[in-house]
TORVO-180836 format. One record per residue: residue number from 1; residue in one letter; chain; x, y, z of N, C-alpha, C in turn. Coordinates in nm, 2 decimals. Each point is the difference from the previous one (the first is absolute). Layout:
// TORVO-180836
 num residuo cadena n.east n.north   n.up ca.east ca.north  ca.up c.east c.north   c.up
 NUM       a      A      X       Y      Z       X        Y      Z      X       Y      Z
...
This chain:
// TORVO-180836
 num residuo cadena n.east n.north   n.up ca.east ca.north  ca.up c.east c.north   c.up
   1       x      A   0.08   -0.12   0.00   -0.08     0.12   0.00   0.09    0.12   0.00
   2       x      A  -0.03    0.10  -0.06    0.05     0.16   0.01  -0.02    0.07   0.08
   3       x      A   0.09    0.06   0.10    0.01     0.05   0.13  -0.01    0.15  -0.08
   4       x      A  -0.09    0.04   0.05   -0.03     0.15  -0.06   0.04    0.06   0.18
   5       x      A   0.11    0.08  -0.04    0.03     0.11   0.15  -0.07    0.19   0.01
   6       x      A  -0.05   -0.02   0.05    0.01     0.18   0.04   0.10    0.08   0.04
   7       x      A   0.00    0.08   0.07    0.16     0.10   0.02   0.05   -0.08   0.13
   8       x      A  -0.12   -0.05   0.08    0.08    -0.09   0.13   0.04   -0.12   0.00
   9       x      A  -0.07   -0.08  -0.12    0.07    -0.12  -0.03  -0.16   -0.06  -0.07
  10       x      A   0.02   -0.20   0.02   -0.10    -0.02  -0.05  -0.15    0.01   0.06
  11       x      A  -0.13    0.02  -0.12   -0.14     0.05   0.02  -0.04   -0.09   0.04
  12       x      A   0.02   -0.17  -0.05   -0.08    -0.13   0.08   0.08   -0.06   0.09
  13       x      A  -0.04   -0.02   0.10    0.11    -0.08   0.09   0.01   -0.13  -0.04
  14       x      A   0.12   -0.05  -0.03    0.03    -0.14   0.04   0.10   -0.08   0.06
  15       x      A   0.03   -0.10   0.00    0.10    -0.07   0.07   0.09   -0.06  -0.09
  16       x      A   0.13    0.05   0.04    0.09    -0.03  -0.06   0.09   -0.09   0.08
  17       x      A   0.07   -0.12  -0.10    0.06    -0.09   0.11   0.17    0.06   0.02
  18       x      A   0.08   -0.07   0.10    0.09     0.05   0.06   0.13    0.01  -0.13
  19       x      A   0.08    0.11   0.01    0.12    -0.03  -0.05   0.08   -0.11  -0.04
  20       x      A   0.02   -0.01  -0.10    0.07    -0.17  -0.06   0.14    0.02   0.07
  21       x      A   0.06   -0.14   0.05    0.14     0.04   0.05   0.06    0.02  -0.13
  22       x      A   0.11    0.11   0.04    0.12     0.01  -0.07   0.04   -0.06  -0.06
  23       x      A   0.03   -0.06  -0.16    0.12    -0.08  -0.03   0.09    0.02  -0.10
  24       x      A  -0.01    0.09  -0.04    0.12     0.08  -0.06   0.00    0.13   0.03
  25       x      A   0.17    0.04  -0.02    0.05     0.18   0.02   0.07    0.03  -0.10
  26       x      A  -0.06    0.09  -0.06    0.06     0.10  -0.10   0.11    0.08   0.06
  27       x      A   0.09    0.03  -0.06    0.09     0.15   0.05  -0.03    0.05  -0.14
  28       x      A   0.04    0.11   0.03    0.07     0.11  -0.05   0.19    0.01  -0.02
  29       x      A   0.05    0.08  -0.06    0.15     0.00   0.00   0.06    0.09   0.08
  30       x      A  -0.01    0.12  -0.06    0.06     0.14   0.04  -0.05    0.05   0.13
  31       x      A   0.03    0.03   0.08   -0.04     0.04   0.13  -0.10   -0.10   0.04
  32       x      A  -0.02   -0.13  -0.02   -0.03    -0.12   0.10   0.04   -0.08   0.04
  33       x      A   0.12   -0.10  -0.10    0.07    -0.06   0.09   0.19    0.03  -0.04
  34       x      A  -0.02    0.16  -0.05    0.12    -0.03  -0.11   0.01    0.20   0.00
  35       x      A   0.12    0.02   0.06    0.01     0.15  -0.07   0.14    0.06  -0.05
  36       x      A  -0.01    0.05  -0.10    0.16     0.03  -0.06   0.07    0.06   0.10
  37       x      A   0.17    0.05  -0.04    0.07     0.08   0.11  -0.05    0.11  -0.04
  38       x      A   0.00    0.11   0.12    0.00     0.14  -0.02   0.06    0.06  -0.12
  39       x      A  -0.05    0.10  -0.04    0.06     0.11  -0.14   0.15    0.03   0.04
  40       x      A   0.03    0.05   0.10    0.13     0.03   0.01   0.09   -0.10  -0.03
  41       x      A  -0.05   -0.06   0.07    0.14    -0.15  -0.07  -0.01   -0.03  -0.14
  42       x      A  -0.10   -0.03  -0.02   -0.04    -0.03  -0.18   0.07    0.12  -0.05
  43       x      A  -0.03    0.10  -0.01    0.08     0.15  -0.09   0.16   -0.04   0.05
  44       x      A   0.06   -0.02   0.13    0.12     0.01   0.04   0.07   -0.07  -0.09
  45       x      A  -0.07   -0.17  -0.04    0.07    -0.10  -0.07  -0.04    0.06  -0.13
  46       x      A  -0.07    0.06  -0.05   -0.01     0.01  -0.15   0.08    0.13  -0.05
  47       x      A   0.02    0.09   0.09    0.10     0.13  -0.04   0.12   -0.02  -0.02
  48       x      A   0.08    0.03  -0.08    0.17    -0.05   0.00   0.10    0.09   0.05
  49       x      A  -0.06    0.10   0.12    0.06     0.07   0.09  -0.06    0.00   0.14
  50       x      A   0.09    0.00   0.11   -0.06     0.03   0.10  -0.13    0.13   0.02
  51       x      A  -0.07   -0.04   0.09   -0.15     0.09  -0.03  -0.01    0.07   0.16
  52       x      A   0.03    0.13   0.01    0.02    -0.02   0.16  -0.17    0.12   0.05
  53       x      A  -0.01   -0.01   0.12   -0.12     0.06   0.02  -0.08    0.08  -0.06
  54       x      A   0.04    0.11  -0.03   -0.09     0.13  -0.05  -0.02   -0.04  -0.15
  55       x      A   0.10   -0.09  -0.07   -0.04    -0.02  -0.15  -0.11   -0.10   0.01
  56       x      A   0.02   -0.08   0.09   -0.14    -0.12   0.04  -0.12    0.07   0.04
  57       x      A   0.04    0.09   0.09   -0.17     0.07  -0.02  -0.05    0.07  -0.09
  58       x      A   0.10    0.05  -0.06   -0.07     0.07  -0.15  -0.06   -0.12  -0.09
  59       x      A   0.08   -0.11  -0.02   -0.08    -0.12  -0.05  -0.15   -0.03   0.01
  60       x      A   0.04   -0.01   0.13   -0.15    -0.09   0.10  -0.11    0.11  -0.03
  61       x      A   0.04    0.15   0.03   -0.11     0.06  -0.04  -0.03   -0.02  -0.13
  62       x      A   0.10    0.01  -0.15   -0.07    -0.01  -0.11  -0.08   -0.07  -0.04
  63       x      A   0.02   -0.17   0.10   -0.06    -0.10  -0.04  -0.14    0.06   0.06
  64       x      A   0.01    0.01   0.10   -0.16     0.05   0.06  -0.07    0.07  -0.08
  65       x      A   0.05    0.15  -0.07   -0.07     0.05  -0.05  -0.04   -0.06  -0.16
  66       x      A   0.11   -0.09  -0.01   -0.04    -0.05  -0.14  -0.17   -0.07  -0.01
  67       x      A  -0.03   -0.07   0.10   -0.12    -0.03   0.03  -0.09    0.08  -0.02
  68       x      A  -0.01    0.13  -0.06   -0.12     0.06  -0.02   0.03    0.06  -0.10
  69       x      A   0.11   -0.02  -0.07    0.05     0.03  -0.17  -0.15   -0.07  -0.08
  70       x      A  -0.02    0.06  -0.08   -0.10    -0.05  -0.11   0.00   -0.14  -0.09
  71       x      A   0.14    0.06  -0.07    0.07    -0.15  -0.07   0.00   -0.11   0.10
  72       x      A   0.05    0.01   0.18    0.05    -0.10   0.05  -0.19   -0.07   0.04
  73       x      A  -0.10    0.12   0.07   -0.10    -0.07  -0.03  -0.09   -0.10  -0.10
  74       x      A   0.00    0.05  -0.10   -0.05    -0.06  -0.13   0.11   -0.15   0.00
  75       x      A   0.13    0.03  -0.01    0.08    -0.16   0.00  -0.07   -0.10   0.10
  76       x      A  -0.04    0.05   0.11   -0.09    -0.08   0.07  -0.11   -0.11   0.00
  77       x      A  -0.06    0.08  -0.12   -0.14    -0.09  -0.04   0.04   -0.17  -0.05
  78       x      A  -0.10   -0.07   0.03    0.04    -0.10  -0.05   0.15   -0.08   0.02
  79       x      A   0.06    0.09   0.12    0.14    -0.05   0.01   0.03   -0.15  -0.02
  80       x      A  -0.09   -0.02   0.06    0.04    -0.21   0.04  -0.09   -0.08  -0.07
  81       x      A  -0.03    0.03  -0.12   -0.05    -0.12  -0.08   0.08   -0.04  -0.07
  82       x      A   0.14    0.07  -0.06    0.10    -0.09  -0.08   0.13    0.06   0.04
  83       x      A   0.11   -0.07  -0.03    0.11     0.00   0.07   0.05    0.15  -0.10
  84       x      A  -0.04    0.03  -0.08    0.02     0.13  -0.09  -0.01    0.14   0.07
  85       x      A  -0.15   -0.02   0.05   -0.08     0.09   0.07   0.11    0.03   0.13
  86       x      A   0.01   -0.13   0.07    0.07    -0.01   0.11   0.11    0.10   0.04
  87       x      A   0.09   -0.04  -0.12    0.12     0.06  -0.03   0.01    0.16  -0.03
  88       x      A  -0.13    0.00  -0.10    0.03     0.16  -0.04  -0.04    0.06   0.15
  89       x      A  -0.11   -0.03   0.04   -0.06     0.07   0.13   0.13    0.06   0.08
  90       x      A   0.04   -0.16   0.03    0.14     0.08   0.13   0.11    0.06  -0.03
  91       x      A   0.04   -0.01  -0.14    0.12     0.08  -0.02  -0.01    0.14  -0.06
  92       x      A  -0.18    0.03  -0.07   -0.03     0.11   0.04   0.01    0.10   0.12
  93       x      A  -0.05   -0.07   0.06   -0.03     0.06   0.14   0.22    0.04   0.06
  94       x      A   0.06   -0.09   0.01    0.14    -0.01   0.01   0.04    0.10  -0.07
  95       x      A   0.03    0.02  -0.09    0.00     0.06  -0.08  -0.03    0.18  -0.01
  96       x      A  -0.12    0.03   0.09   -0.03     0.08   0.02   0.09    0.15   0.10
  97       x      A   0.09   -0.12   0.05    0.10     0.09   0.10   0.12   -0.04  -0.09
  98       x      A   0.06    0.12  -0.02    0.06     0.07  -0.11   0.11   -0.10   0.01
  99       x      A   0.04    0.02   0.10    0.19    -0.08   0.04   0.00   -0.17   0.05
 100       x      A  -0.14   -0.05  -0.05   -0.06    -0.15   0.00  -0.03   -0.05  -0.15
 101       x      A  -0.01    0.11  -0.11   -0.06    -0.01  -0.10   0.12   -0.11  -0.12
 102       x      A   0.12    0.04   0.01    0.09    -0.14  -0.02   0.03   -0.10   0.00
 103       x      A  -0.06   -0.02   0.15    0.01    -0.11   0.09  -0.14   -0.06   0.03
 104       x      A  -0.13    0.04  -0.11   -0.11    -0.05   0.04  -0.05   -0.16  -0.02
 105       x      A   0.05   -0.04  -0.13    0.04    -0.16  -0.03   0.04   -0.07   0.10
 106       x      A   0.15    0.02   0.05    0.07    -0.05   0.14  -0.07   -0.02   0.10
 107       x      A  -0.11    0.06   0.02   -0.03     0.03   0.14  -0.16   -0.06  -0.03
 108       x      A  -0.07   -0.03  -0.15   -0.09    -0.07   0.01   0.05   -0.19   0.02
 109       x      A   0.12   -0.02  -0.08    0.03    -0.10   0.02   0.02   -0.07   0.16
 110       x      A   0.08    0.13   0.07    0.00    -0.06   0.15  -0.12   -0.03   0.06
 111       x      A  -0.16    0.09  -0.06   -0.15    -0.07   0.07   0.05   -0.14  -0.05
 112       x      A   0.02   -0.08  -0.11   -0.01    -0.14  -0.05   0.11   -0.08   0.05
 113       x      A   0.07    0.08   0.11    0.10    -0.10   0.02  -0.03   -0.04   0.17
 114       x      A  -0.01   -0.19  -0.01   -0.05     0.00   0.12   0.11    0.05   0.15
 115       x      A   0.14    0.01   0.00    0.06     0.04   0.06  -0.07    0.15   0.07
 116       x      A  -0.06    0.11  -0.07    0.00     0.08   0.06  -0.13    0.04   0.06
 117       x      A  -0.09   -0.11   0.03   -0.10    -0.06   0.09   0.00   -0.03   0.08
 118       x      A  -0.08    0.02   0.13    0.05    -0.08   0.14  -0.13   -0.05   0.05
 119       x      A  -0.03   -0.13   0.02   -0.11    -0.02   0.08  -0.03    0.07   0.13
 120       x      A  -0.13    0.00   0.05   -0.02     0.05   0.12   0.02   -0.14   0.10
 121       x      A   0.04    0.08   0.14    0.04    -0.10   0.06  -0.09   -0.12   0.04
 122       x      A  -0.13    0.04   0.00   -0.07    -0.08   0.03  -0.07   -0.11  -0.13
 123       x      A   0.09    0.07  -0.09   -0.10    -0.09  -0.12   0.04   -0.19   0.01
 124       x      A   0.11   -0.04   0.02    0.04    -0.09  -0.05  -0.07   -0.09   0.15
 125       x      A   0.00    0.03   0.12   -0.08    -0.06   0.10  -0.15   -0.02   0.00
 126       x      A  -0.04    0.12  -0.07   -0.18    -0.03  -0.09  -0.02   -0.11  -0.07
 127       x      A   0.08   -0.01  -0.11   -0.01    -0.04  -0.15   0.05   -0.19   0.09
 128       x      A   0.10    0.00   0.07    0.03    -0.11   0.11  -0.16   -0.08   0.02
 129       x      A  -0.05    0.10   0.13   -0.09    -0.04   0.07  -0.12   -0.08  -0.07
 130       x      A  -0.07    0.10  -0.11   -0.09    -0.01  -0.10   0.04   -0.16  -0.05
 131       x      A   0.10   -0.02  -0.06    0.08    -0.14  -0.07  -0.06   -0.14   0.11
 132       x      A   0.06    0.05   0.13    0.01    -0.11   0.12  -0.22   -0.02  -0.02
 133       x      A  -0.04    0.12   0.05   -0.17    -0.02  -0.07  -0.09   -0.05  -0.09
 134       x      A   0.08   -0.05  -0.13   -0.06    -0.05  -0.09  -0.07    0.12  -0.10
 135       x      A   0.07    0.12   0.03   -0.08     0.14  -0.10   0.05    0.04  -0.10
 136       x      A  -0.01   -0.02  -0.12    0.01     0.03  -0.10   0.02    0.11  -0.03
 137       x      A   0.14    0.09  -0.06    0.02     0.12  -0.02   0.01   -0.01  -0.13
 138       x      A   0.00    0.12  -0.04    0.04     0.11  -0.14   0.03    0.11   0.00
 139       x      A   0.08    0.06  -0.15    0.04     0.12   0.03  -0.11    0.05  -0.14
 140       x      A  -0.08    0.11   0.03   -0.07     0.10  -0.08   0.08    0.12   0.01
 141       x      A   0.07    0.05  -0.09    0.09     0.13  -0.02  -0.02    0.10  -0.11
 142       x      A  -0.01    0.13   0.02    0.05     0.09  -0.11   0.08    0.03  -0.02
 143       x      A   0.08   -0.10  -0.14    0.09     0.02   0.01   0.10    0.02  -0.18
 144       x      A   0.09    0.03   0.02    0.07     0.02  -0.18   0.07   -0.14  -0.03
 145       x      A   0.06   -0.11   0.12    0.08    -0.09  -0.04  -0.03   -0.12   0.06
 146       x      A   0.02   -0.12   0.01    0.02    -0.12   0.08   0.10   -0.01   0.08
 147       x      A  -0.09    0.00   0.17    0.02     0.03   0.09   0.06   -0.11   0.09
 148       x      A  -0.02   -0.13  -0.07    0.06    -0.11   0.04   0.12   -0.01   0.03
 149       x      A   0.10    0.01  -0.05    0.13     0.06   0.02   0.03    0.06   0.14
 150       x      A  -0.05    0.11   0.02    0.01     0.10   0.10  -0.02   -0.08   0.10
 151       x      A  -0.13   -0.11   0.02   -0.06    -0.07   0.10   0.12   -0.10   0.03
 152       x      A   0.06   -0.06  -0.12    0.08    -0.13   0.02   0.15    0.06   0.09
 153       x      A   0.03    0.13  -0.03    0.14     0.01  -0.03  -0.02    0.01   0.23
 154       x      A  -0.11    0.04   0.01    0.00    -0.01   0.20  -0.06   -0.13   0.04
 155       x      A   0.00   -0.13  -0.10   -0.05    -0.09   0.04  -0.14    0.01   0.08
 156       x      A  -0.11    0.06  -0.10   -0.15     0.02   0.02  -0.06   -0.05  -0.10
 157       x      A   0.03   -0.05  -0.12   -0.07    -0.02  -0.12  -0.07   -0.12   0.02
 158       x      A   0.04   -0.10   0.09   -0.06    -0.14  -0.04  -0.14    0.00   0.11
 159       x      A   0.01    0.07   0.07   -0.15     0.05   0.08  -0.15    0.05  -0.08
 160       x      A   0.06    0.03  -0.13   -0.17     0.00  -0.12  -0.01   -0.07  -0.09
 161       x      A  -0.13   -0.05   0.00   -0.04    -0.05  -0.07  -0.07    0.05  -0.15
 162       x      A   0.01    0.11   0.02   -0.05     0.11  -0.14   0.09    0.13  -0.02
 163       x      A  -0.03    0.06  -0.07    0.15     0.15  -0.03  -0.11    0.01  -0.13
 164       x      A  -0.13    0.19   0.04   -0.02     0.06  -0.10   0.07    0.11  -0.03
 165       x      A   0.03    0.04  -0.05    0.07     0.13  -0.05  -0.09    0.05  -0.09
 166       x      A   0.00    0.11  -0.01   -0.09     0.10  -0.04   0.03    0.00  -0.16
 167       x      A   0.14    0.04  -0.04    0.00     0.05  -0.11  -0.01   -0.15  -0.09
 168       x      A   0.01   -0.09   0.07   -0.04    -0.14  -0.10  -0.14    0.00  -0.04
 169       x      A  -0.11    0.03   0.09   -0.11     0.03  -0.05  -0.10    0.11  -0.04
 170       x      A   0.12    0.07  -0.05   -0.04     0.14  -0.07  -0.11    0.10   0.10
 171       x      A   0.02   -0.02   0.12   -0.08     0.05   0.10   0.05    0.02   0.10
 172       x      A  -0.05    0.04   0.11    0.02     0.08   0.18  -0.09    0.01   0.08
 173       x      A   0.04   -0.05   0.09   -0.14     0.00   0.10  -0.06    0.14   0.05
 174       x      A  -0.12    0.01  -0.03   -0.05    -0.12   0.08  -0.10   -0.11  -0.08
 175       x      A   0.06    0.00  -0.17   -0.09    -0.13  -0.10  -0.02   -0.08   0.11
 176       x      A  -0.12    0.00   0.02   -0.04    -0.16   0.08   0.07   -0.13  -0.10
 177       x      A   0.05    0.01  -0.14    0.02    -0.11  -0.07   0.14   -0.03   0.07
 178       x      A   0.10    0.06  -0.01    0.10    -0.05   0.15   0.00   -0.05   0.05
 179       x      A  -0.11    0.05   0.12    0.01    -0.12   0.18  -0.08   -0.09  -0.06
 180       x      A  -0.14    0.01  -0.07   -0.03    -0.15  -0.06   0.11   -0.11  -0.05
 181       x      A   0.10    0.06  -0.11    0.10    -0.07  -0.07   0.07   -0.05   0.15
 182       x      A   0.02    0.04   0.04    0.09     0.01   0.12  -0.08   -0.17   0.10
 183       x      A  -0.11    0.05   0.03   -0.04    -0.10   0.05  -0.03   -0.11  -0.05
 184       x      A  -0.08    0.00  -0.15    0.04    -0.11  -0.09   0.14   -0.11   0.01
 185       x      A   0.12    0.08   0.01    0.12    -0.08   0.02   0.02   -0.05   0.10
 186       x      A  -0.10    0.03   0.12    0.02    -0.05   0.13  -0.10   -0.12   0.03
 187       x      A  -0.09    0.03  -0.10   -0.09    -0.10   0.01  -0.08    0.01   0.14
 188       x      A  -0.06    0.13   0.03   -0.12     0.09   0.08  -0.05    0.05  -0.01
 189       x      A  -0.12    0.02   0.04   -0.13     0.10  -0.02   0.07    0.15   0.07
 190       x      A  -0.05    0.08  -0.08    0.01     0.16   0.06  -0.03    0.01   0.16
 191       x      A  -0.14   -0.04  -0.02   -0.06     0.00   0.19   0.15   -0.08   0.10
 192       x      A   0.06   -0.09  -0.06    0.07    -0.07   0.11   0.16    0.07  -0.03
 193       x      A   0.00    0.10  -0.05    0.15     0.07  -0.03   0.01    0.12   0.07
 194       x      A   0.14    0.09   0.07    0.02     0.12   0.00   0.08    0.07  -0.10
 195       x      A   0.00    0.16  -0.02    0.05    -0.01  -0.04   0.13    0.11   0.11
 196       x      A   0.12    0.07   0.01    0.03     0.04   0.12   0.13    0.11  -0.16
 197       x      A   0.01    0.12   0.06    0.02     0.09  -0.06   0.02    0.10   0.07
 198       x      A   0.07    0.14  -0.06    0.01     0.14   0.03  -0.07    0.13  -0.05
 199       x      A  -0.09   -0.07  -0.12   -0.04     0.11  -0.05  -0.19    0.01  -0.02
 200       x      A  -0.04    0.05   0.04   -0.13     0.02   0.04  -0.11   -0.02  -0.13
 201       x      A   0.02    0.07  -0.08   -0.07    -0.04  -0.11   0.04   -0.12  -0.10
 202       x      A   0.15   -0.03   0.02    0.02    -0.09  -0.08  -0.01   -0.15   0.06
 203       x      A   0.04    0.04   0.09   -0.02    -0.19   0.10  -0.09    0.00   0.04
 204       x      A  -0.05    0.08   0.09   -0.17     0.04   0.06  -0.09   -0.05  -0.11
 205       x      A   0.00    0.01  -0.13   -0.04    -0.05  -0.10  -0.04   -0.14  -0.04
 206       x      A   0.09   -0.02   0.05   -0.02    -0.21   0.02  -0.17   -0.01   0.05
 207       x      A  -0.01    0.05   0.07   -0.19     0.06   0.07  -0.09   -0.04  -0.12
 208       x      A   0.04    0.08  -0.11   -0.10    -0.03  -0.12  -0.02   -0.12  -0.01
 209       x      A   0.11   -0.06  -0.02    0.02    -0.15  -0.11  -0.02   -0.09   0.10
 210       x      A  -0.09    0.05   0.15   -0.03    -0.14   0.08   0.07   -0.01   0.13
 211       x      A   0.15    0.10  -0.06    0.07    -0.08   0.15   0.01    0.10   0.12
 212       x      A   0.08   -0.07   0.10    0.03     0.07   0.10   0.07    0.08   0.02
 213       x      A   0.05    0.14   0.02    0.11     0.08   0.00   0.07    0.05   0.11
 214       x      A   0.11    0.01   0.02    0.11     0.03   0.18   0.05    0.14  -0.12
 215       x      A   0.00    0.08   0.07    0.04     0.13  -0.05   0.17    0.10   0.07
 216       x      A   0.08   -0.04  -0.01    0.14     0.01   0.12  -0.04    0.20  -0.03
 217       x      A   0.07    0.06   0.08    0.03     0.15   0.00   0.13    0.01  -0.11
 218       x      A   0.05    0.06  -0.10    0.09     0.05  -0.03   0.12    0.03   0.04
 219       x      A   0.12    0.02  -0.06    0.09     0.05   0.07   0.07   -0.05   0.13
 220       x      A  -0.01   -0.11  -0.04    0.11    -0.08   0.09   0.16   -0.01  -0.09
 221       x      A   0.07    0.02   0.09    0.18    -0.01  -0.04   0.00   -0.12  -0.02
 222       x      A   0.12    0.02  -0.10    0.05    -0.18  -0.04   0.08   -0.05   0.13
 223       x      A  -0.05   -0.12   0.03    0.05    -0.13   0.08  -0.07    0.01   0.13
 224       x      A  -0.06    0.11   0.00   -0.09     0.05   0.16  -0.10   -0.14   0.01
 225       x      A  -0.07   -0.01   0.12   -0.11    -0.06   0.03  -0.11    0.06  -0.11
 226       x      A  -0.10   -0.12  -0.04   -0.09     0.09  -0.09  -0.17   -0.07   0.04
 227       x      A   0.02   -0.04   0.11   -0.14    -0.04   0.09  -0.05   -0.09  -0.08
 228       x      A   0.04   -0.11  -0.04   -0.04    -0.12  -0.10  -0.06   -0.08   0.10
 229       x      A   0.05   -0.01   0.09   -0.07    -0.11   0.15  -0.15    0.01  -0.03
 230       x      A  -0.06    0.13  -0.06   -0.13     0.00   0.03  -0.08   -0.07  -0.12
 231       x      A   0.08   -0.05  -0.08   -0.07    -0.07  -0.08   0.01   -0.12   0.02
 232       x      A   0.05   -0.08   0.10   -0.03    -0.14   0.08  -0.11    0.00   0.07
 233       x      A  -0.03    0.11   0.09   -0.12     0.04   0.09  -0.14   -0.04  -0.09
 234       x      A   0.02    0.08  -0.11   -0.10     0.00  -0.11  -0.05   -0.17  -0.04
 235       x      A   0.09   -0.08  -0.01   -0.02    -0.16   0.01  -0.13   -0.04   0.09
């Protein structure tokens, strides 16, 4: 039947049965279980002179303000549906600070290199626990490359059972066709999946297509704690 809602929710009452347990978890990549090193380091290794304070903050601001450059907006769209898109997006944007603009290739290359990644500390005790459980993970990412790599090179890769990437399917979440594909390969229903993420509209999204959504706050530092414990609770 068709649940017709008003502004408070639904108009007929009925009964709905209890939450299906858990049995698969989605991640996310970038700020969920995985975050690059800081800019300063990344520019330090890609400049072929020492970079000392005040030239780094002239950087750091250009890069900031390059974010509301026009060009660097528009490179934005559609970033993560092909490894094309991917590419021009960030090295636009790179690019945009004048004394980076050289060095903007180098420095997209270091996003693709899994060395300059670090898991959060808590990821690899999650991704553990979930295993010892019997829970089926996956990775759903917007992303420009295959991420497998990155996962293998900290000894995390053999923990999923699926790996979507975005620009393989000419799309970005929040396509419900993703977390479906995604759970297809896990072989579960939407109702019995989460999905667990950083970004609100894009992981939060998972909601559409059925599933469950854990929503982390942003801006957690690389290797910090990133409160993943609470997606065991969620079990």
């Amino acid at each position: 039947m068709t649940v017709v809602c008003g502004p408070e929710g639904p108009i007929r009452a009925r009964t709905c049965p209890p939450p299906a347990p858990v049995r698969a978890v989605l991640f996310d990549f970038s700020g969920t279980l995985f975050q690059i090193s800081g800019y300063e380091d990344r520019i330090r290794a890609a400049l072929p002179h020492p970079v000392a304070d005040p030239e780094m903050e002239e950087i750091l601001t250009a890069l900031e303000a390059g974010l509301a450059d026009p060009e660097v907006i528009e490179a934005q769209h559609g970033r993560d549906v092909s490894s094309k898109a991917h590419r021009h997006a960030f090295t636009t944007w790179y690019a945009s600070a004048t004394a980076l603009a050289p060095y903007a290739e180098e420095l997209y290359a270091q996003l693709q290199a899994p060395e300059h990644w670090r898991p959060y500390a808590d990821s690899a005790a999650t991704l553990a626990r979930l295993a010892e459980r019997g829970i089926a993970t996956g990775v759903v990412s917007d992303v420009g490359w295959d991420l497998r790599a990155t996962f293998a090179h900290h000894g995390l890769a053999d923990h999923f059972g699926t790996w979507v990437h975005s620009y393989e399917h000419d799309s970005e979440k929040p396509d419900p066709r993703l977390f479906l594909h995604a759970c297809g390969e896990l072989g579960v229903s939407p109702e019995d999946t989460l999905m667990v993420g950083d970004h609100p509209a894009k992981d939060g999204g998972a909601a559409g297509a059925g599933l469950r959504s854990y929503v982390l706050p942003a801006g957690a530092s690389p290797g910090s704690e990133r409160g993943l414990d609470a997606v065991l609770r969620m079990l």
